[in-house]
PDB file of N, H, CA, C and O in Angstrom:
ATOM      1  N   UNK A   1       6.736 -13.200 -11.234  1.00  0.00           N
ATOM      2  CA  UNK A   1       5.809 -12.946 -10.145  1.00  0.00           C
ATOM      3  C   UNK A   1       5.294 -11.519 -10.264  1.00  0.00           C
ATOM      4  O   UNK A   1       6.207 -10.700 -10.154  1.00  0.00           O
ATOM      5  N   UNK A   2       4.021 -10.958 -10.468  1.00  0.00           N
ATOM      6  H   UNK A   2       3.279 -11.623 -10.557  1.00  0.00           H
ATOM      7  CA  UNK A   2       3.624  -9.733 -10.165  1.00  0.00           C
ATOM      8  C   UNK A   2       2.876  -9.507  -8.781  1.00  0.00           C
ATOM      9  O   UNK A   2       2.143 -10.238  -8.115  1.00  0.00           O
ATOM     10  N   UNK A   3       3.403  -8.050  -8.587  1.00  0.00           N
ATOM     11  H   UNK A   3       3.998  -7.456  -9.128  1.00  0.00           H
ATOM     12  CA  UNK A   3       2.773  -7.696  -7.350  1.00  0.00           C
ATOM     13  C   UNK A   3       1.716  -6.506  -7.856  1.00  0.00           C
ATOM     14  O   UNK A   3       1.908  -5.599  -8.665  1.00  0.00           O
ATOM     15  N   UNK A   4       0.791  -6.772  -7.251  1.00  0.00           N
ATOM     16  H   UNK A   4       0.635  -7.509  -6.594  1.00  0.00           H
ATOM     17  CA  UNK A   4       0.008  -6.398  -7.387  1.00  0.00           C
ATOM     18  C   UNK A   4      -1.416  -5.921  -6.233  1.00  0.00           C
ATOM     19  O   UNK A   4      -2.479  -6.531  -6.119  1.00  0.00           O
ATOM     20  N   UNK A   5      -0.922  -4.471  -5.384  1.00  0.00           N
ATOM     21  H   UNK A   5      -0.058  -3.976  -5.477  1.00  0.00           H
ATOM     22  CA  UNK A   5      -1.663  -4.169  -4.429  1.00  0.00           C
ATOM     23  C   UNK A   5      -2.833  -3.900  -4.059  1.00  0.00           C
ATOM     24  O   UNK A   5      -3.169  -2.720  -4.154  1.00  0.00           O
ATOM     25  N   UNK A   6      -3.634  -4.701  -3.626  1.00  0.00           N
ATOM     26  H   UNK A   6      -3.361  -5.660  -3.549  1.00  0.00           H
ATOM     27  CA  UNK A   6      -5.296  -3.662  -3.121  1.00  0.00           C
ATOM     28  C   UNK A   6      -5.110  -2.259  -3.088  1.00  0.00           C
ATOM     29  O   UNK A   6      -4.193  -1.780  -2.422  1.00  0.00           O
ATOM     30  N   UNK A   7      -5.846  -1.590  -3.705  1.00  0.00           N
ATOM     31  H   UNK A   7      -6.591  -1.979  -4.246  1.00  0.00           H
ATOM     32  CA  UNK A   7      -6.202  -0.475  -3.938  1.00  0.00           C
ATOM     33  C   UNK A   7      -7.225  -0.030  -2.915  1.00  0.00           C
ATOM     34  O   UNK A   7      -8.397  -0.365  -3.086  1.00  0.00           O
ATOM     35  N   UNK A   8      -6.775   0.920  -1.545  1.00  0.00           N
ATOM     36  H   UNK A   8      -5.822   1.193  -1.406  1.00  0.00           H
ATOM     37  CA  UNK A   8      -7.063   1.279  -0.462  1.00  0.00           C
ATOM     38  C   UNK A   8      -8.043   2.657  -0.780  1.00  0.00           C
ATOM     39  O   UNK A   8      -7.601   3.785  -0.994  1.00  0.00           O
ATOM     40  N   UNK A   9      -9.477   2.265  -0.752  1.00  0.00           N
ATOM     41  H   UNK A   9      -9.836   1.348  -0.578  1.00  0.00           H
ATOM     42  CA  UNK A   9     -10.495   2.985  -1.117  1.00  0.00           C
ATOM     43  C   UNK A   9     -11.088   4.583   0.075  1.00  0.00           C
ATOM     44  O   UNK A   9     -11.778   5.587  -0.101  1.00  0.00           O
ATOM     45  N   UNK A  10     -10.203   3.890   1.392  1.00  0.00           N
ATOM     46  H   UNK A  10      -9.642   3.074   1.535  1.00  0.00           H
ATOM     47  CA  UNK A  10     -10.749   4.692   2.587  1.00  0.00           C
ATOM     48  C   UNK A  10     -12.297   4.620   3.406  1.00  0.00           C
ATOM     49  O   UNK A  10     -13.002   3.626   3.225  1.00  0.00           O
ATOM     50  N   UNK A  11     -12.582   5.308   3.961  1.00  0.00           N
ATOM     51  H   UNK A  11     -12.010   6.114   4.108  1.00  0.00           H
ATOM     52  CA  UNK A  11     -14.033   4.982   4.895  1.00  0.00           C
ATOM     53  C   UNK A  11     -13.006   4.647   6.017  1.00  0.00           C
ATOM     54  O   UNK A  11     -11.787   4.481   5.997  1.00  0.00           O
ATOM     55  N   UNK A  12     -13.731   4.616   6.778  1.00  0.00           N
ATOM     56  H   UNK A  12     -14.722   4.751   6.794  1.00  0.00           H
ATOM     57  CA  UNK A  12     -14.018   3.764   8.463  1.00  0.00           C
ATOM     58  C   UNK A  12     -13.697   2.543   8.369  1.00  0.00           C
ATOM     59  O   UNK A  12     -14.534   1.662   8.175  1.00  0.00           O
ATOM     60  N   UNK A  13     -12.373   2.317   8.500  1.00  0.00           N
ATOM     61  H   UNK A  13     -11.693   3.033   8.657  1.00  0.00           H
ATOM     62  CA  UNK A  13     -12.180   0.574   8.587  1.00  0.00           C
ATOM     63  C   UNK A  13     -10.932   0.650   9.170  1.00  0.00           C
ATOM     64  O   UNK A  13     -10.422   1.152   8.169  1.00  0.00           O
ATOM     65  N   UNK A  14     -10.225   0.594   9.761  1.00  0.00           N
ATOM     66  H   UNK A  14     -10.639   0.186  10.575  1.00  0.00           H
ATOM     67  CA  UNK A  14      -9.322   0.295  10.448  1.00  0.00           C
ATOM     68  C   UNK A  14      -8.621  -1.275  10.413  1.00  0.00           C
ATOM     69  O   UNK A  14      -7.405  -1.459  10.444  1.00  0.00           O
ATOM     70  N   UNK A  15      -9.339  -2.036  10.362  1.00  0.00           N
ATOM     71  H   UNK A  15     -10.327  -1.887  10.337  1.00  0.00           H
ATOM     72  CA  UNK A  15      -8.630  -3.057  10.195  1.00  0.00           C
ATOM     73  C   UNK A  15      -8.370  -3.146   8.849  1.00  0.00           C
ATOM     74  O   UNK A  15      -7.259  -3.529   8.481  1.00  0.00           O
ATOM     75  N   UNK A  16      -9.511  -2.751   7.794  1.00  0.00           N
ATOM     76  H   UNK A  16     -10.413  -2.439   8.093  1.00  0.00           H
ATOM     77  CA  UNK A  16      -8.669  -3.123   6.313  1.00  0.00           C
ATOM     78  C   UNK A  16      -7.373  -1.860   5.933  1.00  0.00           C
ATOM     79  O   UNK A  16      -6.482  -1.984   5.093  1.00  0.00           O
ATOM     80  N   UNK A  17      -7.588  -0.833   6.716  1.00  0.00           N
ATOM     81  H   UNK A  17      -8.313  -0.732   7.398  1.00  0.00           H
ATOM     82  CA  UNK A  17      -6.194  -0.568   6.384  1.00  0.00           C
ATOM     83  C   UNK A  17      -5.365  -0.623   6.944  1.00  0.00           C
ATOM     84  O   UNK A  17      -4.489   0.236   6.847  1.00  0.00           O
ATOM     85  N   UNK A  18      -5.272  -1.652   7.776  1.00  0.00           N
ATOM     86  H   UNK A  18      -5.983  -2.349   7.855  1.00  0.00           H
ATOM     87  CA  UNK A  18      -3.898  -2.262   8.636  1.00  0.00           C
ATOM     88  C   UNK A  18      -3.451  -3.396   7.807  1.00  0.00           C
ATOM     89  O   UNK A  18      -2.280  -3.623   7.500  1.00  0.00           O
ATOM     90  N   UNK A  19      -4.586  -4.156   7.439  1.00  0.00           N
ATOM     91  H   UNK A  19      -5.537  -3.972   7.688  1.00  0.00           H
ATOM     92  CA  UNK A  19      -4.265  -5.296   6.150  1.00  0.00           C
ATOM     93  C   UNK A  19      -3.951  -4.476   5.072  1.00  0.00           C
ATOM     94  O   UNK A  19      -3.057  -4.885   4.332  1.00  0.00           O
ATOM     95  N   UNK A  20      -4.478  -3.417   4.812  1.00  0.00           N
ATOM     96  H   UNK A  20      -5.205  -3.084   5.413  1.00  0.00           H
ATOM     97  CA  UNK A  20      -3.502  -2.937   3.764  1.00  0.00           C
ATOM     98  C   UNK A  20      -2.192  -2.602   3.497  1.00  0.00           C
ATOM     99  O   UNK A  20      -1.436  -2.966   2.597  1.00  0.00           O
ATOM    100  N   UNK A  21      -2.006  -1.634   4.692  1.00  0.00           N
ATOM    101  H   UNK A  21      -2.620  -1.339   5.424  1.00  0.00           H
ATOM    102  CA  UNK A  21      -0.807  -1.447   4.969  1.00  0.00           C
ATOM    103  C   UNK A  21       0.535  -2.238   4.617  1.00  0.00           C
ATOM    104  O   UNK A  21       1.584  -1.879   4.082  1.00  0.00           O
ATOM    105  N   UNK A  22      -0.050  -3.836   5.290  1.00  0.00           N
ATOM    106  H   UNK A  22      -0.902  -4.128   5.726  1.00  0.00           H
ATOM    107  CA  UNK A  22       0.789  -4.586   5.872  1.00  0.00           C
ATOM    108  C   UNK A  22       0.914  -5.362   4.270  1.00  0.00           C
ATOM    109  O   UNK A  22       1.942  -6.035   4.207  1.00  0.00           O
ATOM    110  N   UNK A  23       0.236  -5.390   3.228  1.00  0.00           N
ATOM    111  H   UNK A  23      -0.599  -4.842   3.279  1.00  0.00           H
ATOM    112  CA  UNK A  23       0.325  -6.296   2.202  1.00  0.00           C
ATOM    113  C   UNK A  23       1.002  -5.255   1.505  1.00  0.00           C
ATOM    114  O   UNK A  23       1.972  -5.845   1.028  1.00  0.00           O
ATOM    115  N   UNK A  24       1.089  -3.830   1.093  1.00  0.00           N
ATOM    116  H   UNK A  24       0.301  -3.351   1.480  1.00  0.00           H
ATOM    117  CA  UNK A  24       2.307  -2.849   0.691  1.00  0.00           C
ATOM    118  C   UNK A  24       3.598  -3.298   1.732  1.00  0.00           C
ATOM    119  O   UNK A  24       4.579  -3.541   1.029  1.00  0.00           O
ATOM    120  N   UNK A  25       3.911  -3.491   3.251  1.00  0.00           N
ATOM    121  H   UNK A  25       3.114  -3.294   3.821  1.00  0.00           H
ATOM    122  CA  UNK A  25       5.342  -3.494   3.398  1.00  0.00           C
ATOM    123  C   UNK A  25       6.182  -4.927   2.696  1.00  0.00           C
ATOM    124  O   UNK A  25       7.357  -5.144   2.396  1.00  0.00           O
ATOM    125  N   UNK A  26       4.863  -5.764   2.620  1.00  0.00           N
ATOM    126  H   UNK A  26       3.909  -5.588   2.863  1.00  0.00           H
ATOM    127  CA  UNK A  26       5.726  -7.413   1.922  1.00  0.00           C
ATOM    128  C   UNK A  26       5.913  -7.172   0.970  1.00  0.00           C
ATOM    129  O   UNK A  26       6.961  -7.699   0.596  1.00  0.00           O
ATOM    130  N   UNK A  27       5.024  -6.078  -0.427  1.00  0.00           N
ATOM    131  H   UNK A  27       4.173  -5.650  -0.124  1.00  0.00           H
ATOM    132  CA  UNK A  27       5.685  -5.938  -1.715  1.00  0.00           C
ATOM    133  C   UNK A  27       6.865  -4.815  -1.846  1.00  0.00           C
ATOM    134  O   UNK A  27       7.878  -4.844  -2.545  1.00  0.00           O
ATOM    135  N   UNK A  28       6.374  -3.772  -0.901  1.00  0.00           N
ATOM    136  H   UNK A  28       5.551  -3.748  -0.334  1.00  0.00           H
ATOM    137  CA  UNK A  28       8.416  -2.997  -0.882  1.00  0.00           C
ATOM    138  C   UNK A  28       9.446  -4.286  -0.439  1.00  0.00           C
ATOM    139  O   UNK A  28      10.254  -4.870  -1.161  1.00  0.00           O
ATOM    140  N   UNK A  29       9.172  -4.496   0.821  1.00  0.00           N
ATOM    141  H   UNK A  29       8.515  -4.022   1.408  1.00  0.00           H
ATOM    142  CA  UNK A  29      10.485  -5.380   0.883  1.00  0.00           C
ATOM    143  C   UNK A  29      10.863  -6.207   0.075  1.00  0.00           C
ATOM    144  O   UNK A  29      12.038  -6.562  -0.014  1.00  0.00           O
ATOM    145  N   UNK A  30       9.612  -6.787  -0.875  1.00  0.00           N
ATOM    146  H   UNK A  30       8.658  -6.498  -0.802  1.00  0.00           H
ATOM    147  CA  UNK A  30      10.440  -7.745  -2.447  1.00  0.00           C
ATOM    148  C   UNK A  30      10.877  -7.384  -3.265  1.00  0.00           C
ATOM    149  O   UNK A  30      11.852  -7.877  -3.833  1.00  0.00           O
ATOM    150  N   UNK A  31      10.047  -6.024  -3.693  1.00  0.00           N
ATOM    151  H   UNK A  31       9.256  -5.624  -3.231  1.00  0.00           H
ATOM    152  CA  UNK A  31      11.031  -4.989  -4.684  1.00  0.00           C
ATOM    153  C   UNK A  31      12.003  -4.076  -3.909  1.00  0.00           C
ATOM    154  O   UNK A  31      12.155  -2.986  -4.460  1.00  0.00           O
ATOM    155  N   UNK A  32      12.675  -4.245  -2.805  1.00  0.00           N
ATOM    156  H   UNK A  32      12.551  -5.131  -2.358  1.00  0.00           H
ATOM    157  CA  UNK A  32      13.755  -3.653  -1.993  1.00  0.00           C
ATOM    158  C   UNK A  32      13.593  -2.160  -2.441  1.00  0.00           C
ATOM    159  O   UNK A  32      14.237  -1.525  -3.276  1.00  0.00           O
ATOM    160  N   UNK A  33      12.539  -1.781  -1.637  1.00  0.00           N
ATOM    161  H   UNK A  33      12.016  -2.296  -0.958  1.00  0.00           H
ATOM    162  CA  UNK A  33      12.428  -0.089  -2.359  1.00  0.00           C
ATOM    163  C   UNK A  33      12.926   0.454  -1.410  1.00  0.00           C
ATOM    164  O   UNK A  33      12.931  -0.152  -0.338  1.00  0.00           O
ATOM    165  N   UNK A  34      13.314   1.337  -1.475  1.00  0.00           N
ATOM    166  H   UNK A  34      13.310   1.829  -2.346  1.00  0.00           H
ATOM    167  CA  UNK A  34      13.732   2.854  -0.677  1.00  0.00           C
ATOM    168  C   UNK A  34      12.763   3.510   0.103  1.00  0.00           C
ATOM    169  O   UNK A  34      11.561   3.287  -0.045  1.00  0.00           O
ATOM    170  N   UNK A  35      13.241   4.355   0.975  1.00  0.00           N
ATOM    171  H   UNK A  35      14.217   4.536   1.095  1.00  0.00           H
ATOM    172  CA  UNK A  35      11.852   5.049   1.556  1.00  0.00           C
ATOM    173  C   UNK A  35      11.291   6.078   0.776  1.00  0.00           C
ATOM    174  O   UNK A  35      10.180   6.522   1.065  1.00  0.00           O
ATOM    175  N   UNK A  36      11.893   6.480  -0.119  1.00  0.00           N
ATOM    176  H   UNK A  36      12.796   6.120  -0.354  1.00  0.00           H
ATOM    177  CA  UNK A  36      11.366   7.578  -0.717  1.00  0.00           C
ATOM    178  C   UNK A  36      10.573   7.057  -1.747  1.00  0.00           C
ATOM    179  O   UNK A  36       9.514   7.664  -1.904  1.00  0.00           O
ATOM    180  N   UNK A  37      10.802   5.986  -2.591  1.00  0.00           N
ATOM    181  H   UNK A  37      11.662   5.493  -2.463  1.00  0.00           H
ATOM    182  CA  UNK A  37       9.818   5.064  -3.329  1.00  0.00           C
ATOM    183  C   UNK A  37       8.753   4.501  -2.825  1.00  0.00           C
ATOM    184  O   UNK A  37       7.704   4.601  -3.462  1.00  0.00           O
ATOM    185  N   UNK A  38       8.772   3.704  -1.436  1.00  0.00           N
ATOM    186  H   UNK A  38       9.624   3.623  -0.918  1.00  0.00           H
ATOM    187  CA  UNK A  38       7.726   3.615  -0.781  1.00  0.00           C
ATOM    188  C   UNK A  38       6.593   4.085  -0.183  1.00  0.00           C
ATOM    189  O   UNK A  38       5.536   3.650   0.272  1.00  0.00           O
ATOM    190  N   UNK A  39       7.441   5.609  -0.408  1.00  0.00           N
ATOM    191  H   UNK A  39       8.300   5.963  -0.778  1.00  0.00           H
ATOM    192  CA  UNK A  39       6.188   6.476  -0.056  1.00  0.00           C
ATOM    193  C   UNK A  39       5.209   7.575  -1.880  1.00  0.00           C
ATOM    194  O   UNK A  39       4.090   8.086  -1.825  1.00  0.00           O
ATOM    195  N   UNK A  40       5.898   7.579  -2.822  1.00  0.00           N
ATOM    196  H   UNK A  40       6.807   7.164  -2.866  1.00  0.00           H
ATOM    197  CA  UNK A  40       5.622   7.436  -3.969  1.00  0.00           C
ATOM    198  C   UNK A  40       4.794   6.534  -4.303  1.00  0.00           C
ATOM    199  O   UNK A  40       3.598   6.784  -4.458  1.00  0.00           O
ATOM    200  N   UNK A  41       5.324   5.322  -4.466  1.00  0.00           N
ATOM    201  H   UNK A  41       6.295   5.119  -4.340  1.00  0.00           H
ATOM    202  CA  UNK A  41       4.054   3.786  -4.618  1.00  0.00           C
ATOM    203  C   UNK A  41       2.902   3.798  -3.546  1.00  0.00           C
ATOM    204  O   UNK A  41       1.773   3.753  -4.033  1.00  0.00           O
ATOM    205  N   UNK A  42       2.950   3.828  -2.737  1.00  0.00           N
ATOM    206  H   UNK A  42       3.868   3.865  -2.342  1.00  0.00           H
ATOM    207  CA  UNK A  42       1.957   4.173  -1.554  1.00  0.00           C
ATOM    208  C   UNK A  42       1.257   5.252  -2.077  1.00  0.00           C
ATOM    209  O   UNK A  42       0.045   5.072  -1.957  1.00  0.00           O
ATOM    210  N   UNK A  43       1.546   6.303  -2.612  1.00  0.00           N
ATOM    211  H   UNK A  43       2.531   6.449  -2.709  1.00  0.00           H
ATOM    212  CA  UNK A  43       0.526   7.680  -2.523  1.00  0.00           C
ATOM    213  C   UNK A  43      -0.139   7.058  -3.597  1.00  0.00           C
ATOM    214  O   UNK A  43      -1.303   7.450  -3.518  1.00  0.00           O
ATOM    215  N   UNK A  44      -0.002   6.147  -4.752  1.00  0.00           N
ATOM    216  H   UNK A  44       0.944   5.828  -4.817  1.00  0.00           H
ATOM    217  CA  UNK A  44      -0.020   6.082  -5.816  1.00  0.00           C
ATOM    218  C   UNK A  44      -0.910   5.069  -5.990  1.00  0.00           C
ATOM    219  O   UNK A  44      -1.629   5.094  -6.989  1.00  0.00           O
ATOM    220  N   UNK A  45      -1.009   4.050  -5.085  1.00  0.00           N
ATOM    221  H   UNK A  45      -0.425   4.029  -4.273  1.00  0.00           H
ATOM    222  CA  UNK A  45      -2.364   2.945  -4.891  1.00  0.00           C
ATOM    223  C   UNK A  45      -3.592   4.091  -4.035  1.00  0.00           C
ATOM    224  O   UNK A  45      -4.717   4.042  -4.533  1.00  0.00           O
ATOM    225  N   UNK A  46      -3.433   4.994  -2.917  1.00  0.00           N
ATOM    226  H   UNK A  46      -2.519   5.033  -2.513  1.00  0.00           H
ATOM    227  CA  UNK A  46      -4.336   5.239  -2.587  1.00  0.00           C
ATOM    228  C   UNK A  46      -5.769   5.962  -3.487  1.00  0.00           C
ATOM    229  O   UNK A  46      -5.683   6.401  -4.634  1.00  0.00           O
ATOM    230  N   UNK A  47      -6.825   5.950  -2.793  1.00  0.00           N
ATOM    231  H   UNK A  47      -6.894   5.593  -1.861  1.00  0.00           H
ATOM    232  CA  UNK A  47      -8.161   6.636  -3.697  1.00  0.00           C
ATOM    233  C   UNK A  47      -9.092   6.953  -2.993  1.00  0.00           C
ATOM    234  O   UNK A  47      -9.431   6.500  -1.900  1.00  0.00           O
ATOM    235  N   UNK A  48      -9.628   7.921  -3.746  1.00  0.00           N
ATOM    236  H   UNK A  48      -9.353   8.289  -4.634  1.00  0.00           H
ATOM    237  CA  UNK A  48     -10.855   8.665  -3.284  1.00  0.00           C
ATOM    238  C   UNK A  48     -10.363   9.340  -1.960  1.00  0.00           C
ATOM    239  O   UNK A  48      -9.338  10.021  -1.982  1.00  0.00           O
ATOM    240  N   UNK A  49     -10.970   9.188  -0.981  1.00  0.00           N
ATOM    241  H   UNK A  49     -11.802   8.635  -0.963  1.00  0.00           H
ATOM    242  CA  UNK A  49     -10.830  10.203   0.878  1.00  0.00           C
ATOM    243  C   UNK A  49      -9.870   9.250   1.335  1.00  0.00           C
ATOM    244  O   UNK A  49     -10.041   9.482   2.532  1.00  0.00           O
ATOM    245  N   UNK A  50      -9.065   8.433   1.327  1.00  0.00           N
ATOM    246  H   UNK A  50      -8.926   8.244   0.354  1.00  0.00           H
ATOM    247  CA  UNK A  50      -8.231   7.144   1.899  1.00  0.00           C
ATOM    248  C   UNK A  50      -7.101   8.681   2.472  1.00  0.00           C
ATOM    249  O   UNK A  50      -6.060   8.482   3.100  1.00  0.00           O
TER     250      UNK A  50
END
């Protein structure tokens, strides 16, 4: 199975980055990451002004 996250571009959207958000906490919790990884992988999909 690969996971594989939307890449959170930023702008004015509020709801897509709540759907974003929320589709990163279902792939930490499958790869049982840590908080300190989760916030590593997280910095690491974001782009551009996000």
């Amino acid at each position: 199975m690969s996971h594989k996250p939307t890449l959170f571009t930023g702008g004015y959207n509020p709801e897509g980055a709540i759907k974003w958000i929320e589709e990163l906490e279902i792939i930490f919790e499958a790869m049982g990451c840590t908080e300190e990884n989760k916030t590593i992988l997280g910095v690491y999909v974001l782009r551009e002004e996000a």
